[in-house]
BAZA-264235 format. One record per atom (N, C-alpha, C): residue in three letters; x, y, z. Coordinates in pm, whole numbers, plus 50000, padded with zeros to 5 digits. Example, Ala and Ser with C-alpha at 12.3 -4.5 7.8 and 13.67 -1.06 7.14 Angstrom:
2
Ala513194943150780Ala512304955050780Ala513204967050780Ser512854977550708Ser513674989450714Ser512905000350787
This chain:
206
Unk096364117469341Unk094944114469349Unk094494107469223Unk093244096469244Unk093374087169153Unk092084098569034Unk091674106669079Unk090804113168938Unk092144121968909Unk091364121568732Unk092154130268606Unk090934144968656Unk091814159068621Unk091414165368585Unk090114168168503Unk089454176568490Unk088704180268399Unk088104191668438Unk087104198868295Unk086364207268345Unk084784204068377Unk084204218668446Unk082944216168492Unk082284227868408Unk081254221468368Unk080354232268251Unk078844238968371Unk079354254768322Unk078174258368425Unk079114263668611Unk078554269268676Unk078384272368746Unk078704263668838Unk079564265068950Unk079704249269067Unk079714258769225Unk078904253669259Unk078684257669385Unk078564247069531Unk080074254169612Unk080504243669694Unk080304250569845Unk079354243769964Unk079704251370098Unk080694246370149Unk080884255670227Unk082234258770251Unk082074253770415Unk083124249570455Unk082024242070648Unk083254243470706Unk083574246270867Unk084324242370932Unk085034256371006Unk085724248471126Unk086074259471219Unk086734275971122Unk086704288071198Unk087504298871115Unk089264293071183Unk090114296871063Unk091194291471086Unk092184293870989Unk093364294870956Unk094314290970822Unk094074281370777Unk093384273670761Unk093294260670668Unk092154265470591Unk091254269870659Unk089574271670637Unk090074284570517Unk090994295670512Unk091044305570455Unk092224301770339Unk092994293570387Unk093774285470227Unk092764278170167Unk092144274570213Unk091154265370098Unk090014274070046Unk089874284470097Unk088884289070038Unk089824301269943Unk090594303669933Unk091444310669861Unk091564303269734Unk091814289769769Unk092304278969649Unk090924276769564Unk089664278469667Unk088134275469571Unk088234287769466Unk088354299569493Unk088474309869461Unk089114309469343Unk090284306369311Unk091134304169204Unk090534297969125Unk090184287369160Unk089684275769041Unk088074279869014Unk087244292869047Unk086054294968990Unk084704290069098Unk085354285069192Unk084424278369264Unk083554292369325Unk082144289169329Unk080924296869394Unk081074291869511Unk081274297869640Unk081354293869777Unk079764298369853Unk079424290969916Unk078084300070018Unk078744290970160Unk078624305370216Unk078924297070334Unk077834301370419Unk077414287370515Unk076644285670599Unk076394295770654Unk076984304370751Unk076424316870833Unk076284330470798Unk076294332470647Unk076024342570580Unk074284336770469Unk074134325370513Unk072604317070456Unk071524318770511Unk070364322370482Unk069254323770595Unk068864310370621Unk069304295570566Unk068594284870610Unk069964275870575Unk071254278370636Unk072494260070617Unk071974252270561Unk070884245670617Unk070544231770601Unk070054231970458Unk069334240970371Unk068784241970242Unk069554245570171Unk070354257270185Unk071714259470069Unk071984253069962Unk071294259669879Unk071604252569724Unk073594250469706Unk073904238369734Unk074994239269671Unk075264223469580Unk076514223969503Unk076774209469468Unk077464199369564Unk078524205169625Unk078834198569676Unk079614204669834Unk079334197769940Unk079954202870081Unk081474202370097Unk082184211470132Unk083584210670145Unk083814213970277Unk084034198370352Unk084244203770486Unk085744201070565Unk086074215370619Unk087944214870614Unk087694215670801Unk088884202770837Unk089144202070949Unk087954201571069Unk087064195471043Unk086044198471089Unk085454194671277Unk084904202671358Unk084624197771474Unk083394188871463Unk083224178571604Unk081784171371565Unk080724179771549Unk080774190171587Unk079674197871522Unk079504200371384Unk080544200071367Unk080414202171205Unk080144193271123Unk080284176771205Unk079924172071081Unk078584167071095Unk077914171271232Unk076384170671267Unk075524178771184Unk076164193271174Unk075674198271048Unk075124196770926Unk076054186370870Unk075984187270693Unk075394175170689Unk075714163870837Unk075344147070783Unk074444146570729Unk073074154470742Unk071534150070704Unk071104158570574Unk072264170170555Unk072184176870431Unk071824171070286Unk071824156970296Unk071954153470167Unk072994155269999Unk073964162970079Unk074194165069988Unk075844162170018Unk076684156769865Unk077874152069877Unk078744160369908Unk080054152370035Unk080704161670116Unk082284153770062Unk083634163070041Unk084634164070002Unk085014168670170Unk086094159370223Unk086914165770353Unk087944168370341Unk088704180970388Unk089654184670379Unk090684184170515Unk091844179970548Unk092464180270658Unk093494184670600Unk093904191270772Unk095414198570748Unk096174192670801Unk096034181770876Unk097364170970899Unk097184158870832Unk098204153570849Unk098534139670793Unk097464128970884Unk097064120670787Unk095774109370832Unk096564095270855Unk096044095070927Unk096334073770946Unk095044069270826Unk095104052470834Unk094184044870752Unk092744045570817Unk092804049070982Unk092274048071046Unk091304061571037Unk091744068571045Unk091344082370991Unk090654083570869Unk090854078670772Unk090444079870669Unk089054071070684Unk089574059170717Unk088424049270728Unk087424057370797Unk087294066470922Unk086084070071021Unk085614082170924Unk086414088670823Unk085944098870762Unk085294092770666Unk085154078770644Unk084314074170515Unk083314067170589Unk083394063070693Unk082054057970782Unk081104070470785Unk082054076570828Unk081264095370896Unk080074098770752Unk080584097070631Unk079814102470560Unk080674108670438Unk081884106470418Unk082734113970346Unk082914107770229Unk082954119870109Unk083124110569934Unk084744111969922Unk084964116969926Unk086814120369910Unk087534124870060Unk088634123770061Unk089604131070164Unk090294135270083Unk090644149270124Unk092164159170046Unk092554163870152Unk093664164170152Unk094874173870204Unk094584190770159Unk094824196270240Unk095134208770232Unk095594213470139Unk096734208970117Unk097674213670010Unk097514209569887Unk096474200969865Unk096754194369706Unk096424206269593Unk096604203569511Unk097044209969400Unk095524215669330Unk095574228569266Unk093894231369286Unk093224224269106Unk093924216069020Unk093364212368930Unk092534194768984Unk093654189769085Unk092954179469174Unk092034182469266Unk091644195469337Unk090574196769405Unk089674199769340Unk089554201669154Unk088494208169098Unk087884192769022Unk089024182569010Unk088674169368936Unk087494164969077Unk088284166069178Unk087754159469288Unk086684164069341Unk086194175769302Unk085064184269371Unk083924180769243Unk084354178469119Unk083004176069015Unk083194164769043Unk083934148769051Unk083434138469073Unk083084138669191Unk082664141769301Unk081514139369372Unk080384143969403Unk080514155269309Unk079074166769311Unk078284156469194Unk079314147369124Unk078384140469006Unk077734127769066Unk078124121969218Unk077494111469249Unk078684096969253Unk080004109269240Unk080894098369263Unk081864094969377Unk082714089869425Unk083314090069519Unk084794084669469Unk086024096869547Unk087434095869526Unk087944093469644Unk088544080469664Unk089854080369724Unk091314072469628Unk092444078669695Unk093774074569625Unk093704056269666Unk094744050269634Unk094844036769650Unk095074035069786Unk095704044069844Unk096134037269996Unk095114038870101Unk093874049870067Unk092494052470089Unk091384038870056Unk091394034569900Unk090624019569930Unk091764010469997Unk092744011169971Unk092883996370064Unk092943997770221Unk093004009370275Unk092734014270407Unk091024009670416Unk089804012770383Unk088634009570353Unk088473996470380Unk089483991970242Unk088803976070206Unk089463969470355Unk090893966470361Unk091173962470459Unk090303963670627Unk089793972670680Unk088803971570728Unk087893963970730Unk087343964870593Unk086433953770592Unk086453940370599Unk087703936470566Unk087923922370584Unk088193919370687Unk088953929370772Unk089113923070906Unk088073922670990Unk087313931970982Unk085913931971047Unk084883915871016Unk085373909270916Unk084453897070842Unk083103896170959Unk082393909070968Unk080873909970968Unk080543908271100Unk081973908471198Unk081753910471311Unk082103926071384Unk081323928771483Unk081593945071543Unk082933947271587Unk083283958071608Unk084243962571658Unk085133975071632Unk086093980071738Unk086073990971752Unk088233992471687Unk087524004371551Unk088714007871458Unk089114024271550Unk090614023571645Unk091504035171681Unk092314045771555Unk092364054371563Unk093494058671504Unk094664059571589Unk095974058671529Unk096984064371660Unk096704074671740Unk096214084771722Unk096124091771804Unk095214089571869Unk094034086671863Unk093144082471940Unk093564069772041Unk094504061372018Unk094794050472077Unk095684055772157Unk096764070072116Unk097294076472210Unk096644083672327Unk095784086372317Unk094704097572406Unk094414079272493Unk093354075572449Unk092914062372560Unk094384062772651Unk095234056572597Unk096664052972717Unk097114067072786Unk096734075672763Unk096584087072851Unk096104087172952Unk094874079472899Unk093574082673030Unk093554076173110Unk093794059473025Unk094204054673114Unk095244050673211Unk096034062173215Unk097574063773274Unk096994078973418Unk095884080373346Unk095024088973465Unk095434105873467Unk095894107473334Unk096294122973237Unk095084130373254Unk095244144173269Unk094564147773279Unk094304155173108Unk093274160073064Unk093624169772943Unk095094177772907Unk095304185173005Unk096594195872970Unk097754186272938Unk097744173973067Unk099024165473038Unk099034158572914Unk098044153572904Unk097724144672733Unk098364157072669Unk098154168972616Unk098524178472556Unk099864179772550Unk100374180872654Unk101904180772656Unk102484171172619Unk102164158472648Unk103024147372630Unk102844143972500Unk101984145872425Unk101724142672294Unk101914155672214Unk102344166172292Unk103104175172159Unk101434183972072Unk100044180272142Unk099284191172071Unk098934197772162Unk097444205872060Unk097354218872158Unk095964205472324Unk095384213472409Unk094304205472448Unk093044208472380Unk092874216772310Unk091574217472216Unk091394202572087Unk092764199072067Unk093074193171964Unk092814174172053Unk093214175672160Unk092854161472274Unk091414160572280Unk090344174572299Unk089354175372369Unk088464167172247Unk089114172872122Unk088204166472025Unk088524153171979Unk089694147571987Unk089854135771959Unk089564127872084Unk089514127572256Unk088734122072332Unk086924122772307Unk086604132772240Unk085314134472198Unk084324116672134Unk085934117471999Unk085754107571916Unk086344096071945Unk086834091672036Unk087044080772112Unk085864076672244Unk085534088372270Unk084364084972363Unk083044080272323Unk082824085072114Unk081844080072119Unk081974066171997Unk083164061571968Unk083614053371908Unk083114038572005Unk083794041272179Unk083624034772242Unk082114033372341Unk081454042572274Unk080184045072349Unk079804046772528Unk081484052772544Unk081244060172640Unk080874074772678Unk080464076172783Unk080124088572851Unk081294096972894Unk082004092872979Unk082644099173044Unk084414090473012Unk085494095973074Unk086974088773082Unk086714077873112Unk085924077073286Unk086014065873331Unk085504049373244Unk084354056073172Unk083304045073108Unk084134040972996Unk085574052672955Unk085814049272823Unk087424037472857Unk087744040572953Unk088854031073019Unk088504016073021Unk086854014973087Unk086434006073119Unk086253998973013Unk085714002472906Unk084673997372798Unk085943992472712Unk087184001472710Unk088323996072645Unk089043983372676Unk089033981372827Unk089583970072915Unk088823962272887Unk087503963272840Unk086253948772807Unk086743946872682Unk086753952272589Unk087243947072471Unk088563945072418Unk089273944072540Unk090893939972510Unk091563949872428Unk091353963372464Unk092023970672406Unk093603978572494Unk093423975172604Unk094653981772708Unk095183969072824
């Protein structure tokens, strides 16, 4: 990760967001270590006001990130799998100052958690040029950025899969399809499979 270490003077207080889970309870183990003040949302009489510095949101459903978007306040994402460019890119559209891994190391989640509680934003190199590249290819015209997996789910659907089969054939759980058809459905600004097949075939995507 491209921030150095350092310390934070004072008190740092980070919410804590996202499904209950092993990821959600390693990372909050790891805040723990490094001094971090956690409040988490459903122990708050008001989420949305929660004095904190900065949002730490691990693995998160679209609900979750409906949650924090209007919070104002700077959000650090955490995933427990491996990201495409593509991924990264929708987590920095979405609203995101950094992406970390799960696993990173807790003197880099503490560099990375004060530079963006200070108003800054971290990604590694293969993070801006994932970004930048985007942008150039986009040169100011619309259009619609897949991740693999998401580009895997569409050829599902449109192969006429149902949920469980997408699941199987792609090796996850169907909770894990339901949410990435979620975000393909509204990437493509469809409603339903059918609208999202369609809308893909208009823009030369299948």
């Amino acid at each position: 990760m491209a921030a150095a270490a350092s310390r934070l003077s004072g008190p740092f207080v980070a919410r804590l967001v996202g499904p209950s889970g092993l990821t959600l309870e390693v990372f909050r183990q790891l805040l723990e270590r490094v001094d971090v003040v956690i409040v988490d949302p459903e122990n708050a009489e008001d989420p949305a006001t929660t004095a904190a510095d900065v949002i730490v949101l691990v693995e998160p459903e679209p609900e979750d990130w409906a949650a924090v978007r209007d919070a104002g306040i700077p959000i650090v994402l955490v995933q427990g799998e491996a990201t495409d460019d593509a991924d990264v890119v929708d987590s920095v559209l979405a609203g995101a100052d950094a992406v970390l891994h799960c696993d990173s190391d807790p003197e880099t989640v503490l560099a990375v958690l004060g530079e963006v509680s200070r108003g800054g934003s971290v990604l590694d190199p293969s993070q801006m040029r994932a970004v930048a590249g985007l942008a150039r290819a986009a040169g100011g015209q619309p259009g619609v950025a897949l991740s693999r997996r998401e580009s895997q789910i569409l050829a599902s659907i449109a192969d006429g899969n149902s949920v469980k089969q997408t699941a199987r054939e792609l090796g996850i759980s169907p909770k894990t399809v339901e949410n990435l058809q979620g975000r393909l459905f509204r990437k493509l600004g469809a409603r339903n499979r059918a609208q999202a097949v369609a809308r893909a075939h208009a823009l030369g995507m299948l």
